[in-house]
N, C-alpha and C positions, 0 to 999 in steps of 0.2 A: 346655616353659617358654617360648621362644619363641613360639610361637603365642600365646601369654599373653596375650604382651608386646605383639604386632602388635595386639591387641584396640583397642586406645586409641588407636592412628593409623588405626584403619579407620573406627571409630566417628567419631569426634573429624572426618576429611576428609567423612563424607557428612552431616555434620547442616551443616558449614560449606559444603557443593555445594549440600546442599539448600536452606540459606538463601539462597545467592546467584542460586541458579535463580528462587527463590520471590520475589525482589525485582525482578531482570532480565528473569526470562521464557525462553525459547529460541526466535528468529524465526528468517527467512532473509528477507533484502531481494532482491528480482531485478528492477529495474526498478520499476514503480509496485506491482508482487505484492508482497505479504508472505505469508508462511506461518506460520504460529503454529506448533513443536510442544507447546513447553510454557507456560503464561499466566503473565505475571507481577502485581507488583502496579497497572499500567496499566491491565487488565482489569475489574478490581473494579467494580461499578456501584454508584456512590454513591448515596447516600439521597436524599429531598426536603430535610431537612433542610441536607445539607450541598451540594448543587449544585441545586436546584431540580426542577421538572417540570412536570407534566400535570395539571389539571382537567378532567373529561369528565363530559358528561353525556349516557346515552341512554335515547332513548324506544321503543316501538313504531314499527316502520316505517310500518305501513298503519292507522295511529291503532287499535288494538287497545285492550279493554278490560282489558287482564290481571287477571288474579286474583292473590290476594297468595302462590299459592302459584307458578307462576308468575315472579314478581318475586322469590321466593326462590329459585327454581330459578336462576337467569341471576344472583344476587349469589353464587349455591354455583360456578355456572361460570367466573365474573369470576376469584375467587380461586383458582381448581384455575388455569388458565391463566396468570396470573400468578404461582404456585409454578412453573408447569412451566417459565415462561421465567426462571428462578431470579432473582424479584423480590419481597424479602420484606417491604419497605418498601414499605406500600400501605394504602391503605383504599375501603373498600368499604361506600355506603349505598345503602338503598333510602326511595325518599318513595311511600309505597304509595298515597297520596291521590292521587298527579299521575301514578303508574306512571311514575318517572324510576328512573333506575339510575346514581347519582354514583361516578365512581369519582379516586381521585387516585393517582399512579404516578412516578417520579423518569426522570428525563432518562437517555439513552444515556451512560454515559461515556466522555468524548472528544469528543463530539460537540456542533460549535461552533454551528452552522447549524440548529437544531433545527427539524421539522415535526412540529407536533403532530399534523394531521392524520393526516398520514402516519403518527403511533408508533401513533396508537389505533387506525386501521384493522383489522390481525391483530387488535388482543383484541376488537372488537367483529363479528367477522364471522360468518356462521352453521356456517361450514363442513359444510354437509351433503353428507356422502360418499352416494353411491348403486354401486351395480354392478348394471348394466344388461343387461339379454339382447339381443346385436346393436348394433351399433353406426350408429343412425341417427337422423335429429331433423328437428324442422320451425324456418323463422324466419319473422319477420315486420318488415318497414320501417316503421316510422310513418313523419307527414309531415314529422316533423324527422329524419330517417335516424338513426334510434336503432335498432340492431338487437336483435329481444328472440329466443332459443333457448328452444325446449321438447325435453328431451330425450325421443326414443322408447325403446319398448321396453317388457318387463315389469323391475319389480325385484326382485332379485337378494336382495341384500344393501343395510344400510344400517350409519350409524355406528354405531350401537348396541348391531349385532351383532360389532363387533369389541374385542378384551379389549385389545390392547398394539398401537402403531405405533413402530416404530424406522427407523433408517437405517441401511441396509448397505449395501458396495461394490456396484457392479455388475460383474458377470462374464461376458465373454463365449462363445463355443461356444468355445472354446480350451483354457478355463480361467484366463484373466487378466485382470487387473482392468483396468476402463476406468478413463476422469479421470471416468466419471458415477457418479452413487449413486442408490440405489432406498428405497421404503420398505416393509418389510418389514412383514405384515400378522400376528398371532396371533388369530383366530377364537376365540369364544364358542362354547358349545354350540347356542344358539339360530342361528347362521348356518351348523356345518356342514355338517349334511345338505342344506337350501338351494342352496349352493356345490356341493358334490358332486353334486347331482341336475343344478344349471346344467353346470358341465364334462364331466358325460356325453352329456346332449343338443347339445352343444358337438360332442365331437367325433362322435356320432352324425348330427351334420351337417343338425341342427334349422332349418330354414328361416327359424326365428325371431332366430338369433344369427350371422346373415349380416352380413356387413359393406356396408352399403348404401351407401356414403357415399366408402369408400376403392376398394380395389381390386377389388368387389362378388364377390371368389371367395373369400376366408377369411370362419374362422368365430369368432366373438371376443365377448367379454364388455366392455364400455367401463364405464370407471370415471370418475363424474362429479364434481364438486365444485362443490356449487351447480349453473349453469348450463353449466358450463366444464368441455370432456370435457380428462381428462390423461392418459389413455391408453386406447389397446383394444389389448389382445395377442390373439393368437392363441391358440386354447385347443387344445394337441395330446395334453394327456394329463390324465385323471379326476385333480381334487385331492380326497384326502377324509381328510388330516389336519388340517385345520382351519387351514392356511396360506397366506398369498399372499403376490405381490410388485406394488406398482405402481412403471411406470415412464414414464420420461418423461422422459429427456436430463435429468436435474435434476444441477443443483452440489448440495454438498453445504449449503449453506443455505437451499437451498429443497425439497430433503427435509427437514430439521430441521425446515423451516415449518410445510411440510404435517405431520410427523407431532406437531406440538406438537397442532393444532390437531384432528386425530382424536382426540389422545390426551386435549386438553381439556374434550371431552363435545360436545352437541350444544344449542344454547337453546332454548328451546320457540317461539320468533317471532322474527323479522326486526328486528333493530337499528338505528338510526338515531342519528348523532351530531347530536345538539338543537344542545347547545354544546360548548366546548374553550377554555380558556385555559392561559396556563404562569403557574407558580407560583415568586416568586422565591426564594431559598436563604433559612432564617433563622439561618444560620451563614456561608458563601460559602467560598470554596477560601481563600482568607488568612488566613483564621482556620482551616481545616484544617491550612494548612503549620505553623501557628504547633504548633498542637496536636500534630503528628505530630513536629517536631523538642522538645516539650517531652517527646513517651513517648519519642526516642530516650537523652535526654538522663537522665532517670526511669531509664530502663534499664539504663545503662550505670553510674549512680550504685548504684543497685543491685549490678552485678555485683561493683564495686569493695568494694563493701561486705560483700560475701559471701567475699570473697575474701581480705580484710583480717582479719572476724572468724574463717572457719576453712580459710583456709590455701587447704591443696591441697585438700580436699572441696570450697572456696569457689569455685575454678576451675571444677571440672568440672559444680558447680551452676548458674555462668555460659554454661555453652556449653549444660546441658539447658535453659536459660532462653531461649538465640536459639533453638533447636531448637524448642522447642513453641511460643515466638512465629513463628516462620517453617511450623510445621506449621497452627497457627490461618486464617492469611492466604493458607495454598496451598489451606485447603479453601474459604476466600472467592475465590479467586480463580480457581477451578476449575482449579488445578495437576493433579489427580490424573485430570480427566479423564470423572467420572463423575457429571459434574455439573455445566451452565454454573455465569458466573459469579453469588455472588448478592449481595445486596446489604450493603453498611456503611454503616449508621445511626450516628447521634452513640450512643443506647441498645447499639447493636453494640458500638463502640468502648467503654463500660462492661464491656460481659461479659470483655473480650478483657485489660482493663485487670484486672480481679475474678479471673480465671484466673490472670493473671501471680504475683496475690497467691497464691493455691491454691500457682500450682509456687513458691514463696518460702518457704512455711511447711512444704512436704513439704522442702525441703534444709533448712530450719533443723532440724526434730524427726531427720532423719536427721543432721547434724553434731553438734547436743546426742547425740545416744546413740554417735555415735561417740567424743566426748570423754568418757562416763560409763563404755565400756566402756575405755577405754585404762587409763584410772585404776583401775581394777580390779587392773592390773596383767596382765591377758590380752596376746596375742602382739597383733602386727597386723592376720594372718592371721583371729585368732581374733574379733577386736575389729569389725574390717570386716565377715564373715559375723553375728554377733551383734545387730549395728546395724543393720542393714540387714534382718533376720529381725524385732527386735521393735520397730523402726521401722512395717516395710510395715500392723500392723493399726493404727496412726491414723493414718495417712494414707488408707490405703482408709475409713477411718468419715468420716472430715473429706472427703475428695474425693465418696463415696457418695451424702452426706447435699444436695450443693451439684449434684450428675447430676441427683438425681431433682425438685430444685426446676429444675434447666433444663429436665430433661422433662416437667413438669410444665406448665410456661409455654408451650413450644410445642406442646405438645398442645391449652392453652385461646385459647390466638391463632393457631394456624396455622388449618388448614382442618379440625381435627377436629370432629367432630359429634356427639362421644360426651357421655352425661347429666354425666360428671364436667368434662370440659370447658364446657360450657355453663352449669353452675352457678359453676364461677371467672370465668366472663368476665360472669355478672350482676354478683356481688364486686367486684370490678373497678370495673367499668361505672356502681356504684351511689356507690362511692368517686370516683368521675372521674377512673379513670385509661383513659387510651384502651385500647383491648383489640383494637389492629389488628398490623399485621404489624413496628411496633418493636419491641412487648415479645416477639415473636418473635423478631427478631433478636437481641436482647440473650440470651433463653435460646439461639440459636443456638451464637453464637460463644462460650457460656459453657460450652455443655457438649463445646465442639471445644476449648477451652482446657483443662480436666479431663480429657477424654483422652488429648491430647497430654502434658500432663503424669503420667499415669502412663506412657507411653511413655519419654520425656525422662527428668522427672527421678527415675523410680524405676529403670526397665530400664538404660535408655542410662549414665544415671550411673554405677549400679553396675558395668555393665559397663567403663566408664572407670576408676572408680577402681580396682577390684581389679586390671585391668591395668597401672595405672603403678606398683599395689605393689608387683611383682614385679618392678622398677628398683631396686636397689642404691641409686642416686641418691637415690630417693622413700622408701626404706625407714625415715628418723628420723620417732620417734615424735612432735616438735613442729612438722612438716608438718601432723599430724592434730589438734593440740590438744590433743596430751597430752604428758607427761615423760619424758625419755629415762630407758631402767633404768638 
């Protein structure tokens, strides 16, 4: 029975840790370092709408004629790269007549000194990975001492052949972690055998994967990017699971970089930023503050309100109500970790708002059947299990029916590619509603609000309330809305 009882102070302290974490963050300051462990709502990369950004337009580098297939290719890659850097507030045209590629993208948040130059560089780069046999190259000076590098060698492996790029510690012969990180490679079928045929010639001491350049007595494989070698290891032993590692003294944000940018495909030609301007807010942060202390305010009127019409359920429907608002904002704000942060669009802030509504109407159908069973005259015991059983099928029909319209939406504005996708976003399109990365957002944070709410306020609740019922204290029948026997 005790153990019961502990349920509703366990619960009850980590949905309130979790929301405070989820607003604060968890740093370490040491001097000018900060250390992030866990993000708070600081993190969040705000929309165009609500803090501004980036117009970009690019052309072919070396005046290319592209084809419009081509120009599709490089607007599929714009948008995979801009999901991966968890940026979902974005748009992405192609003007096939001029081969331009406009792209528009929201400001860093936080970030006061903005360079746009600088922001669009990564997304417009070519990133072409190579892995090269030996490690050596030619250069050349023009008369303005611009130095141009041709890498030697045969190749190896390219991006292409590679399925997945992550970050992982690096480890030394000891076995303990260094302050560097690597980025760890998973191979395609098309690049194993490749790979595997390169590191046996490797260590059979192939004259061709000599290192020409450095210590001219190892034998090594150099991994290039673009023009720009970032490393050559030593190759001591046949890889032929289909795995590598590059490394290169990197922090861990410039592994992050490089492997966004493997991971984001490769273009078919050389990019060129034509133009660049920033674009001003068509909301601005004062009118966000306005609006965020109007949802706290929304909220809190709310919980009162719930709590007023049923009692003690109405409490515990308040705290699953900060819990899945505070669980919404930890998956925006990449609390959990497994996912930078991504972006809050004014259309976000609707889903998030529309969810709240979802977990408001699962505690009201569950307080109605709690007061419908009391009156029956059932025990408490019996009244709570009862409620709560032929409560969970409308709510899972009413939550269900509101998933698959979110998933629905982000399958036709994200980056999907599929015929049913493509025919909502003509819909859309023909209607004049934009069909870019807000109405993504909005189904984002809509359907991370519907989960959380069945977490909150069907698990979590229930688990709250059937534990304070077994308080003596909480045990009168018109805590729950019904009449004392």
């Amino acid at each position: 029975m005790k153990a019961k009882k502990s349920v509703f102070f366990i619960v009850f302290f980590l949905i309130v840790a979790f929301a405070a974490s989820t607003v604060f963050g968890v740093k370490n300051q040491y001097g000018d370092l900060t250390t992030v462990y866990i993000k708070g709502l600081k993190d969040i990369r705000l929309g165009i709408d609500i803090q501004g950004g980036v117009d970009v337009t690019f052309g072919p580098e070396d005046g290319t004629d592209a084809t419009e297939g081509q120009l599709n290719a490089v607007e599929e890659v714009m948008k995979t790269r801009l999901v991966t850097l968890g940026i979902n507030d974005y748009e992405v045209y192609v003007d096939d007549s001029n081969d331009k590629v406009i792209v528009r993208f929201p400001w860093k948040n936080g970030e006061s000194d903005f360079d746009p130059e600088s922001a669009v560089a990564e997304l417009g780069e070519t990133a072409k990975l190579q892995f090269r046999a030996g490690y050596n190259y030619t250069s050349e000076v023009d008369d303005l001492g611009n130095t141009t590098i041709t890498p030697g060698g045969d190749i190896i492996l390219e991006g292409t052949d590679i399925d997945e790029a992550f970050v992982k510690p690096e480890i030394d012969s000891s076995g303990n972690q260094t302050e560097h990180y690597m980025v760890a490679l998973k191979l395609k079928e098309s690049g194993r055998d490749a790979f595997a045929n390169a590191t046996q010639a490797a260590v059979n001491k192939d004259a061709a994967y000599l290192d020409t350049k450095g210590s001219g007595s190892r034998y090594v494989i150099s991994i290039w990017m673009d023009t720009n070698c970032i490393s050559y290891p030593a190759v001591n032993d046949v890889i032929s699971k289909g795995e590598a590692n590059i490394t290169g003294d990197f922090d861990y944000d410039g592994a992050k970089a490089l492997a966004d940018k493997i991971n984001g495909g490769a273009l078919p030609f050389n990019l060129k930023t034509e133009t660049f301007k920033t674009i001003s807010p068509s909301m601005g942060k004062g009118a966000l503050r306005i609006m965020m202390m109007s949802g706290i305010i929304a909220l809190c009127l709310i919980m009162i309100y719930m709590i007023v019409l049923y009692r003690l359920p109405g409490f515990v429907a308040a705290v699953a109500l900060l819990g899945q608002v505070a669980g919404t904002l930890a998956v925006i704000s990449g609390w959990f970790g497994f996912e930078s942060s991504n972006t809050l669009t004014i259309p976000g802030i609707a889903g998030i708002i529309l969810a709240i509504g979802m977990g408001v109407d699962c505690n009201i159908i569950t307080g109605e059947r709690i007061k419908e069973e009391l009156h029956t005259g059932k025990s408490l015991d019996s009244a709570l299990k009862s409620a709560y059983k032929r409560s969970f099928t409308s709510i899972l029909d009413g939550n269900m029916t509101v998933i698959i319209v979110a998933v629905i939406l982000m399958g036709a504005f994200g980056v999907s590619t599929s015929f049913f996708a493509k025919l909502l976003k003509f819909l859309f399109t023909w209607f004049g509603v934009s069909t870019e990365g807000t109405i993504y957002s909005f189904g984002f944070t809509l359907l991370t609000g519907v989960v959380f709410n069945f977490i909150m306020g069907v698990l979590a609740s229930r688990l709250m309330l059937t534990s304070l019922s077994k308080f003596k204290a909480f045990q009168n029948r018109k805590l729950y809305g019904g009449a004392e026997k």
